[in-house]
HTML snippet that shows the backbone in 3Dmol.js (N, CA, C, O; Angstrom):
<script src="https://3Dmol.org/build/3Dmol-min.js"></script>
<div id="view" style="width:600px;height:400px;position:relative"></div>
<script>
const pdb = `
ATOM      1  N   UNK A   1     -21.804  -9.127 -38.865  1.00  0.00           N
ATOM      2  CA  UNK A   1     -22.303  -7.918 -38.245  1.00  0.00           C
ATOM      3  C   UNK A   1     -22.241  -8.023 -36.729  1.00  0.00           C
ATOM      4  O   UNK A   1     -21.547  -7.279 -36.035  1.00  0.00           O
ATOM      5  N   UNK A   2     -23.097  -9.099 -36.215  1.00  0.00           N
ATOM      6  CA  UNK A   2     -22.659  -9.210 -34.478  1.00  0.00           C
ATOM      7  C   UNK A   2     -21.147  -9.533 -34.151  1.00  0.00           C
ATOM      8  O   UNK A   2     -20.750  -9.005 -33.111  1.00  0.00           O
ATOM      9  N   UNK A   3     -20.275 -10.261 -34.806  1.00  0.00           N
ATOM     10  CA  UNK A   3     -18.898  -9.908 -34.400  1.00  0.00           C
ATOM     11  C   UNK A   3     -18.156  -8.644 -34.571  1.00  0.00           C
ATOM     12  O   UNK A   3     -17.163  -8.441 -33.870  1.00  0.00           O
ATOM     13  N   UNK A   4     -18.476  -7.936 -35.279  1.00  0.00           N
ATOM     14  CA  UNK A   4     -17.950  -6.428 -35.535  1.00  0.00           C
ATOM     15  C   UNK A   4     -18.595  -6.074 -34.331  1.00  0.00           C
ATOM     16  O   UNK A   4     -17.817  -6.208 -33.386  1.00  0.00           O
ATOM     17  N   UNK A   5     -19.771  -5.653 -33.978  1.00  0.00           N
ATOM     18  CA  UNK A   5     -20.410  -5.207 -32.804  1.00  0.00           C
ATOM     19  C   UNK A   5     -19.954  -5.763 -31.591  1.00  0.00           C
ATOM     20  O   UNK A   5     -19.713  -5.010 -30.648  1.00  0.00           O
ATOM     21  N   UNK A   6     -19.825  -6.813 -31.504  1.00  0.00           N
ATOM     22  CA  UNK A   6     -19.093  -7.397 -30.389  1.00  0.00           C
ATOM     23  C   UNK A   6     -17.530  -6.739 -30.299  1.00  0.00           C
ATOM     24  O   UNK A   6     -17.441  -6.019 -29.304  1.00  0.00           O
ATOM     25  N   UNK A   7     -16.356  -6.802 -31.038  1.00  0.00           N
ATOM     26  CA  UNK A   7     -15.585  -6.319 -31.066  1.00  0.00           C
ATOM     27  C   UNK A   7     -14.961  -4.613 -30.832  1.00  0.00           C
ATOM     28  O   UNK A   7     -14.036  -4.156 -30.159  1.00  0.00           O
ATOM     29  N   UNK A   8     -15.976  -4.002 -31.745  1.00  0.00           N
ATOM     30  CA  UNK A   8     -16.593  -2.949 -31.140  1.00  0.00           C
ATOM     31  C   UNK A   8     -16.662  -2.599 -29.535  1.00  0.00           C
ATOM     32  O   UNK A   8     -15.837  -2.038 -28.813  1.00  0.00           O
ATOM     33  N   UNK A   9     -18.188  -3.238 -29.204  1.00  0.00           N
ATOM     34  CA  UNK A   9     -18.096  -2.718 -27.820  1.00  0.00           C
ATOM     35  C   UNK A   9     -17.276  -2.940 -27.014  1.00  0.00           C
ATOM     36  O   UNK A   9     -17.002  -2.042 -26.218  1.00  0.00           O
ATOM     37  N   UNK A  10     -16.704  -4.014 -26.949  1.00  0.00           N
ATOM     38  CA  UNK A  10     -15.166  -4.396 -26.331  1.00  0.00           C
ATOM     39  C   UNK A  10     -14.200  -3.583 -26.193  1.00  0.00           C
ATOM     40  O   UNK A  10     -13.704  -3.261 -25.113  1.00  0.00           O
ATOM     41  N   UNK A  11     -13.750  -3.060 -27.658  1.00  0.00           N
ATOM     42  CA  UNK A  11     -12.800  -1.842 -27.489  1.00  0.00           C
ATOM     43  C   UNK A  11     -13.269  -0.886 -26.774  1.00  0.00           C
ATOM     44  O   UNK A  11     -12.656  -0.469 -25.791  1.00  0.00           O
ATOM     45  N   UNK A  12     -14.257  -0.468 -27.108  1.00  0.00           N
ATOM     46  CA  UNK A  12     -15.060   0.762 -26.070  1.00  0.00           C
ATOM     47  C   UNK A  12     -15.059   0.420 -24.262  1.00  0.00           C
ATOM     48  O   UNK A  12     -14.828   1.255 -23.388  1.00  0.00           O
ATOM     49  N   UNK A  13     -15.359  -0.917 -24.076  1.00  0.00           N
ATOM     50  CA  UNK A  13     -15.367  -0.754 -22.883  1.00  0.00           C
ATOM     51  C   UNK A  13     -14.010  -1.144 -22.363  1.00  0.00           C
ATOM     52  O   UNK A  13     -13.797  -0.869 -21.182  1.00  0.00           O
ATOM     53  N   UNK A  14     -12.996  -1.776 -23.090  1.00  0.00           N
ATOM     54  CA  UNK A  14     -11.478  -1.580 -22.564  1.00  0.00           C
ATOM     55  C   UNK A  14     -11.298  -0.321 -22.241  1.00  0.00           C
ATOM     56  O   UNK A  14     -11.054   0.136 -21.125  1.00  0.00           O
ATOM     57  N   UNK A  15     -11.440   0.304 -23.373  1.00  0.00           N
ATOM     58  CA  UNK A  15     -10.699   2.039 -23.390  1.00  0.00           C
ATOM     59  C   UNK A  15     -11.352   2.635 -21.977  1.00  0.00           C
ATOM     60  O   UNK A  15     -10.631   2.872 -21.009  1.00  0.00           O
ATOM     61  N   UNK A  16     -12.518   2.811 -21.962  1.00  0.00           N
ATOM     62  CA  UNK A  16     -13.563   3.112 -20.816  1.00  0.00           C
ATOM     63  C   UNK A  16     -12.445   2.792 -19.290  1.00  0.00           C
ATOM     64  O   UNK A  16     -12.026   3.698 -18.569  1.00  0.00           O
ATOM     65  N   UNK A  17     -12.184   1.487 -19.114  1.00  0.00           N
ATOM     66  CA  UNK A  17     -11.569   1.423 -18.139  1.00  0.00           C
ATOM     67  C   UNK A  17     -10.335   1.503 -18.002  1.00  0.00           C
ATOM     68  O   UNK A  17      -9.858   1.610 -16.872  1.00  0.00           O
ATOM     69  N   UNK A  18      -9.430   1.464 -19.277  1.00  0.00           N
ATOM     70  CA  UNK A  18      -8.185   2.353 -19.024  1.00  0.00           C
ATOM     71  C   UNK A  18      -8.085   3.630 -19.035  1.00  0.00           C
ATOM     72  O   UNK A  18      -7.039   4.271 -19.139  1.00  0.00           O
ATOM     73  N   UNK A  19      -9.349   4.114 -18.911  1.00  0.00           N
ATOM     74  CA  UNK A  19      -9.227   5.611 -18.848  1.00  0.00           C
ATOM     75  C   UNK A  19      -9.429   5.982 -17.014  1.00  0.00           C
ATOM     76  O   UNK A  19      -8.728   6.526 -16.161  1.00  0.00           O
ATOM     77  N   UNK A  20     -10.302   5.569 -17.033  1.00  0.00           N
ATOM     78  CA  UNK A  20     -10.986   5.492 -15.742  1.00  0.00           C
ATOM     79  C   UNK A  20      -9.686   4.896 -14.560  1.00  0.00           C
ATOM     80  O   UNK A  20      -9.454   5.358 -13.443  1.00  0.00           O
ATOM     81  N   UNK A  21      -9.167   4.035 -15.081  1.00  0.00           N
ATOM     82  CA  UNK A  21      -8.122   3.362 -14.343  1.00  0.00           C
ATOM     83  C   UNK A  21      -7.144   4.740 -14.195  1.00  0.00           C
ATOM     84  O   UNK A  21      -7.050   5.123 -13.029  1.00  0.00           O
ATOM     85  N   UNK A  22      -6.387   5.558 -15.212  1.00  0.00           N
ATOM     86  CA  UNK A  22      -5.352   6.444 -15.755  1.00  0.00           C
ATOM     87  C   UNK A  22      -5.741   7.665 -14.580  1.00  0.00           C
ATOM     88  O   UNK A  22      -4.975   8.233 -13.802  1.00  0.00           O
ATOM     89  N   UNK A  23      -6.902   7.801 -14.723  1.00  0.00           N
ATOM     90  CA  UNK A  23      -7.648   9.388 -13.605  1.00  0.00           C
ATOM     91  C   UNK A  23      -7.853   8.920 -12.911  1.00  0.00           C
ATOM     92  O   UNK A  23      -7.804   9.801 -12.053  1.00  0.00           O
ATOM     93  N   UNK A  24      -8.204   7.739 -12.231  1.00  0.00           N
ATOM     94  CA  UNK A  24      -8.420   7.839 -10.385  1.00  0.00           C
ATOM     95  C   UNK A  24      -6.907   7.087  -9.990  1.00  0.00           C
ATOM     96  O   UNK A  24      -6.752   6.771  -8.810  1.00  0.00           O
ATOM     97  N   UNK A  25      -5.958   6.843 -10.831  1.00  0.00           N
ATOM     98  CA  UNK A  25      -4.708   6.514 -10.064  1.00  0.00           C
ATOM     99  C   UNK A  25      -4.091   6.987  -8.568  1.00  0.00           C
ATOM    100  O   UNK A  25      -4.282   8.131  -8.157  1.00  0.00           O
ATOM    101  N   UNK A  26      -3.795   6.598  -8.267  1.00  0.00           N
ATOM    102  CA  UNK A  26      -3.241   7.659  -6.778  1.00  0.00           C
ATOM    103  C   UNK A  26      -2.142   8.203  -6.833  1.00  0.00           C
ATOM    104  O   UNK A  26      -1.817   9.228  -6.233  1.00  0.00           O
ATOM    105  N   UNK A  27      -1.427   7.504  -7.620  1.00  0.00           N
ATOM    106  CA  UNK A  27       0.406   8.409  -8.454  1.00  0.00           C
ATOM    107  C   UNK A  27      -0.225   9.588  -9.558  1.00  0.00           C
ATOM    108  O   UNK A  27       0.580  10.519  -9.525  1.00  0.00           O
ATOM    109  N   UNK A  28      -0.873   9.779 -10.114  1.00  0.00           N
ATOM    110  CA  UNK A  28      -1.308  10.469 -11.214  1.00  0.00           C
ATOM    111  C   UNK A  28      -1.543  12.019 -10.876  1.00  0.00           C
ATOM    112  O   UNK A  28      -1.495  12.957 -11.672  1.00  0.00           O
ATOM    113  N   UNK A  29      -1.826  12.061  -9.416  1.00  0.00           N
ATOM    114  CA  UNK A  29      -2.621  13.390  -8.960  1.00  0.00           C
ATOM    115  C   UNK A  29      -3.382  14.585  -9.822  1.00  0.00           C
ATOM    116  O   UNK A  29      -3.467  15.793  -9.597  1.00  0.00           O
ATOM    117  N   UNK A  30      -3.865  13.827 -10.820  1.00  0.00           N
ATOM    118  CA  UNK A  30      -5.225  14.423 -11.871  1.00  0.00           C
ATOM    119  C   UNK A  30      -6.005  15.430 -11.144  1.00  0.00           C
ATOM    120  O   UNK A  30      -6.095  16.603 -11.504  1.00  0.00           O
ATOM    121  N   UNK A  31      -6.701  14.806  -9.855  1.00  0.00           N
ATOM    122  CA  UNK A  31      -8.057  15.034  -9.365  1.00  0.00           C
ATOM    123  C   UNK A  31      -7.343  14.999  -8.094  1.00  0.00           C
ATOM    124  O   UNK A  31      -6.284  14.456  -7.781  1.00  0.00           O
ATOM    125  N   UNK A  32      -8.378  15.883  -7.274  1.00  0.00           N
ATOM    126  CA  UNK A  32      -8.595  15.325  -6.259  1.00  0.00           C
ATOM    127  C   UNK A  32      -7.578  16.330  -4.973  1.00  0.00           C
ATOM    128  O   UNK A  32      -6.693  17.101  -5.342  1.00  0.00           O
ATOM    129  N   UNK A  33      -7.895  16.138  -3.649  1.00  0.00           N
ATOM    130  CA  UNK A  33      -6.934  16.795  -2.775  1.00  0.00           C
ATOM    131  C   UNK A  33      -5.059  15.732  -2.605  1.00  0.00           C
ATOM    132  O   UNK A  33      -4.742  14.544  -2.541  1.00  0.00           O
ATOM    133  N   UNK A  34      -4.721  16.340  -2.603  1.00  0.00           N
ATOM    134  CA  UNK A  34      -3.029  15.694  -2.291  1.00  0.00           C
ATOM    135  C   UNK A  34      -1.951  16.078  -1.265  1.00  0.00           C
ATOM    136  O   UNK A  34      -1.484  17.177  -1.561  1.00  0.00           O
ATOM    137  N   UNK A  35      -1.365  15.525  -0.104  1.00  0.00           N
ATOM    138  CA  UNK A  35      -0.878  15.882   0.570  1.00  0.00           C
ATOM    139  C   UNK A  35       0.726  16.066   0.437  1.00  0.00           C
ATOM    140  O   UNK A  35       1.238  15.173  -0.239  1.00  0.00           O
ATOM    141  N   UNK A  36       1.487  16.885   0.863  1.00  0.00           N
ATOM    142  CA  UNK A  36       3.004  16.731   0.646  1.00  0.00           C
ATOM    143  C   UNK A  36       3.547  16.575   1.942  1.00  0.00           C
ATOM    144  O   UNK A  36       3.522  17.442   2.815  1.00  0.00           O
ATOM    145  N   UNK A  37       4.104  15.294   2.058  1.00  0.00           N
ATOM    146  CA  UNK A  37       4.992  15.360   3.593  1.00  0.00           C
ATOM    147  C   UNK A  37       5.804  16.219   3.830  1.00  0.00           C
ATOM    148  O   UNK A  37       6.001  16.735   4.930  1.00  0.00           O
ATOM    149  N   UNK A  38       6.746  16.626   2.095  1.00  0.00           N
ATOM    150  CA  UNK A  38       8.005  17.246   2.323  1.00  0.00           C
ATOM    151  C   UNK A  38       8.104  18.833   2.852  1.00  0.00           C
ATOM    152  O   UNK A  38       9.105  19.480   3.159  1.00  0.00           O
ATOM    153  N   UNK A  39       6.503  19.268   2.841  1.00  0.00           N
ATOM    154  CA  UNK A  39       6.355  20.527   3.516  1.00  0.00           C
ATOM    155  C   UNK A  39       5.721  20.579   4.763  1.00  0.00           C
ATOM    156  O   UNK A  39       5.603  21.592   5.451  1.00  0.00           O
ATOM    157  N   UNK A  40       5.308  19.429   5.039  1.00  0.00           N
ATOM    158  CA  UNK A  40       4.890  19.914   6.479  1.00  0.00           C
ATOM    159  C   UNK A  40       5.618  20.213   7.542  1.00  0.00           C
ATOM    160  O   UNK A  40       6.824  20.253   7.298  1.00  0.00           O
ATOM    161  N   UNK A  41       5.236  20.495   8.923  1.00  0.00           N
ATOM    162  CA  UNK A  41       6.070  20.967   9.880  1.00  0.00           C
ATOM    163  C   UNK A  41       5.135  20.958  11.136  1.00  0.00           C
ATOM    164  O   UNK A  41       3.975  20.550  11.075  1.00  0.00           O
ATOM    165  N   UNK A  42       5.757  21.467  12.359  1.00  0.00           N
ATOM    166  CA  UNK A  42       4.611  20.900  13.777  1.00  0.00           C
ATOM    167  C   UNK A  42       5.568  22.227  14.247  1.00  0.00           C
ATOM    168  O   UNK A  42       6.735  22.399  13.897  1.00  0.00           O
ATOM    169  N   UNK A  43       4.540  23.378  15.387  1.00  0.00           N
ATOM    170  CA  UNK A  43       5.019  24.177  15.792  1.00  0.00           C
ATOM    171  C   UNK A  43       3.763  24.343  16.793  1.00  0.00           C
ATOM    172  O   UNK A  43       2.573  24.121  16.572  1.00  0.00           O
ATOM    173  N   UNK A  44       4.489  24.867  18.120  1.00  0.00           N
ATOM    174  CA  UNK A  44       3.411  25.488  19.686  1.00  0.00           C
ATOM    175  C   UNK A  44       2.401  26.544  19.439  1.00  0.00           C
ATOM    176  O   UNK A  44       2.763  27.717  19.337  1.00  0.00           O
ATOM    177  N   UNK A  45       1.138  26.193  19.335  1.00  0.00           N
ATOM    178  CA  UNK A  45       0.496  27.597  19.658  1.00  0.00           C
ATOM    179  C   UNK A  45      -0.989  26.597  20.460  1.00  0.00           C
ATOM    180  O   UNK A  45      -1.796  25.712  20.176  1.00  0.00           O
ATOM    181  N   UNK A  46      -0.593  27.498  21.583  1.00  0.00           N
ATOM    182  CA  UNK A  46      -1.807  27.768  23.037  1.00  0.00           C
ATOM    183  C   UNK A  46      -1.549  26.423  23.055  1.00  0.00           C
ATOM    184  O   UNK A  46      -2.079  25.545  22.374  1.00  0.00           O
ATOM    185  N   UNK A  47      -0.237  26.282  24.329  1.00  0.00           N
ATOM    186  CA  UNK A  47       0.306  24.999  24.667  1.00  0.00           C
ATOM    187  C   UNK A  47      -0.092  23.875  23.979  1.00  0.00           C
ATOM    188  O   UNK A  47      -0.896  23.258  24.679  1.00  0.00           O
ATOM    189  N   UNK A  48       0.073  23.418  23.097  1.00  0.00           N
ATOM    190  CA  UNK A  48      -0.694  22.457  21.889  1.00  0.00           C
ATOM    191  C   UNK A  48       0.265  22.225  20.747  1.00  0.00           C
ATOM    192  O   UNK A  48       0.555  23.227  20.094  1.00  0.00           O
ATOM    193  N   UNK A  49       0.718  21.260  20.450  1.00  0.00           N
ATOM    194  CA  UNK A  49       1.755  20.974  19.673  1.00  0.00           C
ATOM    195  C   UNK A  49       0.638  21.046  18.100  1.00  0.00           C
ATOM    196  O   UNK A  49      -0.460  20.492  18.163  1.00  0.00           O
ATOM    197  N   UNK A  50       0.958  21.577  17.130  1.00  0.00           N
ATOM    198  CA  UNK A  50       0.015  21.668  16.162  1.00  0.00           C
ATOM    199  C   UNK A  50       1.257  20.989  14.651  1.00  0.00           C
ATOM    200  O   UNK A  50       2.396  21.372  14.382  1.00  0.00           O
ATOM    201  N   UNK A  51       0.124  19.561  13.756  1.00  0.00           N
ATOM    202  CA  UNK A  51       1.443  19.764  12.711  1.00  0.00           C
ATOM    203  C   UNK A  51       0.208  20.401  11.588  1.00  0.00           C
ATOM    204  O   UNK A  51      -1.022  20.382  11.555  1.00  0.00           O
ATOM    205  N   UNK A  52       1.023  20.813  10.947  1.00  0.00           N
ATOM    206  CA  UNK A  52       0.626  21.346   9.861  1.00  0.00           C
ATOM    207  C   UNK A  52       1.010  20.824   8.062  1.00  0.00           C
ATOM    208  O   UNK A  52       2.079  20.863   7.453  1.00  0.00           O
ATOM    209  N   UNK A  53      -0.523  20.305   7.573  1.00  0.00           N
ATOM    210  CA  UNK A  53      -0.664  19.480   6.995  1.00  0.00           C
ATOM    211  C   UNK A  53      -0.305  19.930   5.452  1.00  0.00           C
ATOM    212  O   UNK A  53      -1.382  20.507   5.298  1.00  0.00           O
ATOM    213  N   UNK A  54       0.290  20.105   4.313  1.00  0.00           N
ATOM    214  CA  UNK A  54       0.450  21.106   3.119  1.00  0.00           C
ATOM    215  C   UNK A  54      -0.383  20.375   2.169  1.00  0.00           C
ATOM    216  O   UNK A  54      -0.222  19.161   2.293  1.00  0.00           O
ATOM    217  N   UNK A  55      -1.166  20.681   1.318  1.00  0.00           N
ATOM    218  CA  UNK A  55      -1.858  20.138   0.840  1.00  0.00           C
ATOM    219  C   UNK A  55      -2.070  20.613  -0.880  1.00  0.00           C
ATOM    220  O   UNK A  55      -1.468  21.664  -1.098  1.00  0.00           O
ATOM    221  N   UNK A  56      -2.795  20.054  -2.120  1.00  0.00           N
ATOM    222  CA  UNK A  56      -3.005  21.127  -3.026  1.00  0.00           C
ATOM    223  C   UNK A  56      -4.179  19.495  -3.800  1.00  0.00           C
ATOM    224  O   UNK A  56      -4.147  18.272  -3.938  1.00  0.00           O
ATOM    225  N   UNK A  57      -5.242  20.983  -4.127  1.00  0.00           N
ATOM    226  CA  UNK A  57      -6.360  20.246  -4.610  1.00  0.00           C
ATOM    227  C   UNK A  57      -6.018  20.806  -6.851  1.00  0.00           C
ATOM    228  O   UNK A  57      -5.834  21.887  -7.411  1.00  0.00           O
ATOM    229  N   UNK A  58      -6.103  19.427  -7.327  1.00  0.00           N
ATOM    230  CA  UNK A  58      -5.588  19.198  -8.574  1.00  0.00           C
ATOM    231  C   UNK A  58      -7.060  19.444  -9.415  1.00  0.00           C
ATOM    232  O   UNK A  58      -8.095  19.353  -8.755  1.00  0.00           O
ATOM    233  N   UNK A  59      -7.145  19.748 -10.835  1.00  0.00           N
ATOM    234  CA  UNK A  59      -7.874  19.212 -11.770  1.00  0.00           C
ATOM    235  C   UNK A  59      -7.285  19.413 -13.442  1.00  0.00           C
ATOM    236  O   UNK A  59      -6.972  20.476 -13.977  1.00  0.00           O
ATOM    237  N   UNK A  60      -7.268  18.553 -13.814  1.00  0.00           N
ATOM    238  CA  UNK A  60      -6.751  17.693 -14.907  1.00  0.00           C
ATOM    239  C   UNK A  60      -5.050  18.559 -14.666  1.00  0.00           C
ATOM    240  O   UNK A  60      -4.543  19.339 -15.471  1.00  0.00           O
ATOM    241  N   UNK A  61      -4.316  18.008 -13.012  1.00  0.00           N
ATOM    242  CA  UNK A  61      -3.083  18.310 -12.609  1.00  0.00           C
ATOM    243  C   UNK A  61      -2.587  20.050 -12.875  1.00  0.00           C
ATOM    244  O   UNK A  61      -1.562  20.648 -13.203  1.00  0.00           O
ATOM    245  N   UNK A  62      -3.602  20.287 -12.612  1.00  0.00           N
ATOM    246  CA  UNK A  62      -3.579  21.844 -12.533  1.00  0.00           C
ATOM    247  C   UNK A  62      -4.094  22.276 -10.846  1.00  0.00           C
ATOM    248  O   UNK A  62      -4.974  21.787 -10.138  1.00  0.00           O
ATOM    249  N   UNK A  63      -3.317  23.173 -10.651  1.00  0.00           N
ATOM    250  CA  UNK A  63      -3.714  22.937  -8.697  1.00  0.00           C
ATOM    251  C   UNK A  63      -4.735  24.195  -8.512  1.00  0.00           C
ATOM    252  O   UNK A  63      -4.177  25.285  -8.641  1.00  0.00           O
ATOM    253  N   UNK A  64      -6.023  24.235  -8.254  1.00  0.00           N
ATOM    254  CA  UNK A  64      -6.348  25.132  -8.025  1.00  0.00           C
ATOM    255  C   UNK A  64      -6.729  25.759  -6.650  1.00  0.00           C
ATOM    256  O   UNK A  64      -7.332  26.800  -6.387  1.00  0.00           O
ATOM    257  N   UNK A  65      -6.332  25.052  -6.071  1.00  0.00           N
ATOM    258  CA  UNK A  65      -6.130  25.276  -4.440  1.00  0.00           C
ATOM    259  C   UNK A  65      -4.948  24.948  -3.761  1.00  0.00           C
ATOM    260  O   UNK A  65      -4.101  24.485  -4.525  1.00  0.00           O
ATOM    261  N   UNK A  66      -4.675  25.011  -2.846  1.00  0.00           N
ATOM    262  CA  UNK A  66      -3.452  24.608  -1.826  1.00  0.00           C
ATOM    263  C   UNK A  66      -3.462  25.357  -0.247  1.00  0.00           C
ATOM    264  O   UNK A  66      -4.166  26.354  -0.087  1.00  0.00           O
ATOM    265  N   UNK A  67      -2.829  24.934   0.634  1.00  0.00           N
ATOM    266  CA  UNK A  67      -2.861  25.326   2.019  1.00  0.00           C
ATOM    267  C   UNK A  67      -2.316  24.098   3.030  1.00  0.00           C
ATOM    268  O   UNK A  67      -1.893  22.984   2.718  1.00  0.00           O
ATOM    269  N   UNK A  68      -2.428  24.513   3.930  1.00  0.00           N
ATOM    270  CA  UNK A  68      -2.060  23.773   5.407  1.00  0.00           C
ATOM    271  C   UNK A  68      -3.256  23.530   6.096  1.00  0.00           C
ATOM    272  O   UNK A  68      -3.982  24.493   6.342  1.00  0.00           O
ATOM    273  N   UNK A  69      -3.665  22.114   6.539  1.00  0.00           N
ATOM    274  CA  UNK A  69      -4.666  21.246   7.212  1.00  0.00           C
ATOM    275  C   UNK A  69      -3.958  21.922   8.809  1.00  0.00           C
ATOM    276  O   UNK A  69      -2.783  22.167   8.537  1.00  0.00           O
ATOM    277  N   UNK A  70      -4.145  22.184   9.858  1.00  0.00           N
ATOM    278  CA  UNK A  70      -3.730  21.693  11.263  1.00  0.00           C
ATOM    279  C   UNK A  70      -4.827  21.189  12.065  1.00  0.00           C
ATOM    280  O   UNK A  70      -6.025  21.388  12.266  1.00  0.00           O
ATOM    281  N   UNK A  71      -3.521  20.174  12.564  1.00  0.00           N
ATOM    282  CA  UNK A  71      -3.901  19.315  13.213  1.00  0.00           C
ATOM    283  C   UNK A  71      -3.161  19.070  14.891  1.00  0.00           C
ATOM    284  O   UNK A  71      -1.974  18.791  15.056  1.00  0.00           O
ATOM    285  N   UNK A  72      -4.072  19.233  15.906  1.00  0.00           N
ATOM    286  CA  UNK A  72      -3.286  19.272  17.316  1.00  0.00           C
ATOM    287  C   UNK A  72      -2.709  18.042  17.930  1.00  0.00           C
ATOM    288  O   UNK A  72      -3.584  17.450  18.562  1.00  0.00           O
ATOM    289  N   UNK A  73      -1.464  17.397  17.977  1.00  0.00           N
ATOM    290  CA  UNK A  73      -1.139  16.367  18.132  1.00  0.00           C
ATOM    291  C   UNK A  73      -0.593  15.750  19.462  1.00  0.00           C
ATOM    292  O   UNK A  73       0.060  14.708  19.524  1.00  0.00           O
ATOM    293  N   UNK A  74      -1.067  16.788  20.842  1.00  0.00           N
ATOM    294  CA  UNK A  74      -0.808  17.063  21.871  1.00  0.00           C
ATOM    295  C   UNK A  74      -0.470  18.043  22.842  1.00  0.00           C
ATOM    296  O   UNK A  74      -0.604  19.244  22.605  1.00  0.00           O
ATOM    297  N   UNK A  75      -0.044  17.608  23.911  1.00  0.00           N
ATOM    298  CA  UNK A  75       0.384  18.962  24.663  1.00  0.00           C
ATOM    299  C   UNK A  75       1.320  19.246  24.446  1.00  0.00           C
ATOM    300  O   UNK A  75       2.064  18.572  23.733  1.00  0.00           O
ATOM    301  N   UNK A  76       1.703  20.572  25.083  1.00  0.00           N
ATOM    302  CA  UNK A  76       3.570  20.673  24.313  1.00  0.00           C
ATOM    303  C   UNK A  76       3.779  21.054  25.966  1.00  0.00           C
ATOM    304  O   UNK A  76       4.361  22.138  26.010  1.00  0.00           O
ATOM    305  N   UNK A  77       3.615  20.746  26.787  1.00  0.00           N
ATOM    306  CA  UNK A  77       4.418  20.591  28.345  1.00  0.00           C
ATOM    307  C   UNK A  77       5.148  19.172  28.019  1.00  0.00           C
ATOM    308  O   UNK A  77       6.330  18.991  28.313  1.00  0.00           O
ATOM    309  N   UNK A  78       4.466  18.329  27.482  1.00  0.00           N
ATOM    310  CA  UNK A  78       5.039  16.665  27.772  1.00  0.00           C
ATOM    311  C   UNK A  78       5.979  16.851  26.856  1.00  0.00           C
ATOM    312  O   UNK A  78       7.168  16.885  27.173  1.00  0.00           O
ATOM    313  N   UNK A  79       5.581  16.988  25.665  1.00  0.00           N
ATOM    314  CA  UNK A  79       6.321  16.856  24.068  1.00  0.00           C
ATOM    315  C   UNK A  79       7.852  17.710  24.143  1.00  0.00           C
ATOM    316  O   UNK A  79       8.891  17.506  23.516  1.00  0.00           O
ATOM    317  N   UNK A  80       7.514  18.741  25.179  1.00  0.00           N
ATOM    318  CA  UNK A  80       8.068  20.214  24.628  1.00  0.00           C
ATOM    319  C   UNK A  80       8.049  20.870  23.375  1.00  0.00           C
ATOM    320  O   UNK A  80       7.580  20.394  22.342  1.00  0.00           O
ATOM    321  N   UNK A  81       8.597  22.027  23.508  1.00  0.00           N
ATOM    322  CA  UNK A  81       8.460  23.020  22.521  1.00  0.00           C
ATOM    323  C   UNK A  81       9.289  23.740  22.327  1.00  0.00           C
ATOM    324  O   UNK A  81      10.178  23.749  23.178  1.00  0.00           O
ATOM    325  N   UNK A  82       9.408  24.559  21.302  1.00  0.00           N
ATOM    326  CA  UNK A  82      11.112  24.811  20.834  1.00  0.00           C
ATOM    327  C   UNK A  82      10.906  26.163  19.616  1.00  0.00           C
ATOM    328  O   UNK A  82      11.776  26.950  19.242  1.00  0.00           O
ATOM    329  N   UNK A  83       9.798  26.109  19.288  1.00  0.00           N
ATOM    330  CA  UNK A  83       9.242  26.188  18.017  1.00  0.00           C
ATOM    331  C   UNK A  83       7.304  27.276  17.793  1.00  0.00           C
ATOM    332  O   UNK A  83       6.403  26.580  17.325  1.00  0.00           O
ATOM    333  N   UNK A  84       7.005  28.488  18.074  1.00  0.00           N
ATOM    334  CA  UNK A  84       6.340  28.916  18.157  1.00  0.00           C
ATOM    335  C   UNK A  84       5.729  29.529  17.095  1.00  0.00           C
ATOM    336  O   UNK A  84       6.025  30.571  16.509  1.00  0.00           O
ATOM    337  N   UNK A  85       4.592  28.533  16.876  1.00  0.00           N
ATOM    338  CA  UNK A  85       3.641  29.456  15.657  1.00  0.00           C
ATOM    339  C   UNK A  85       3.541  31.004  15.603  1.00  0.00           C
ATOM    340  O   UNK A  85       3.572  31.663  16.643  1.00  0.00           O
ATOM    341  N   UNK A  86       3.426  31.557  14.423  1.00  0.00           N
ATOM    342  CA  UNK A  86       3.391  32.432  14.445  1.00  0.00           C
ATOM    343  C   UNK A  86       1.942  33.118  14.371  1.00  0.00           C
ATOM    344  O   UNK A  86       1.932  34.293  14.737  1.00  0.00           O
ATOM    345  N   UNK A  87       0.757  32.592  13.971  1.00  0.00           N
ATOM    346  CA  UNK A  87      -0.365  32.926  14.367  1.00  0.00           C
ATOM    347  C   UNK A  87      -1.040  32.472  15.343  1.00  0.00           C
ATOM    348  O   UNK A  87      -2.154  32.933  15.591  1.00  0.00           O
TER     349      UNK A  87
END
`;
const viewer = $3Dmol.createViewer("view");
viewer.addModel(pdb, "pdb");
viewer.setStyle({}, {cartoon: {color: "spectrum"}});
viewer.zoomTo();
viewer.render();
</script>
């Protein structure tokens, strides 16, 4: 009886942490906010080089959010500019 029980909880708490392991992966994007490099981009608005971050918030890999983070990454006299936001 205590080796069945022992064996038992064992499996339970393997499974427990291959589950747990499977959803907070960082390749998995289950959960959680996620960034895409392949869309971002950096454009001038109010002399200020701005990049703009693309993003999409997941649950069980279903996106129910998404958008652009910006972020000001300098002046655009030094940097230059080429490239003008449109808002």
């Amino acid at each position: 009886m205590l080796l069945q029980y022992k064996a038992f909880s064992t499996a339970v708490i393997f499974s427990a942490l291959v589950t747990i392991a499977t959803i907070t992966a960082p390749f998995t994007s289950m959960f959680g906010k996620h960034y895409s490099t392949q869309k971002d981009f950096v454009c001038c608005k109010a002399n200020h080089l701005i990049s703009h971050h693309y993003f999409t918030v997941n649950v069980f890999w279903i996106t129910v959010d998404s958008g652009y983070t910006e972020e000001s990454i300098g002046d655009s006299k030094s940097a230059g500019c080429n490239i003008t936001c449109n808002n």
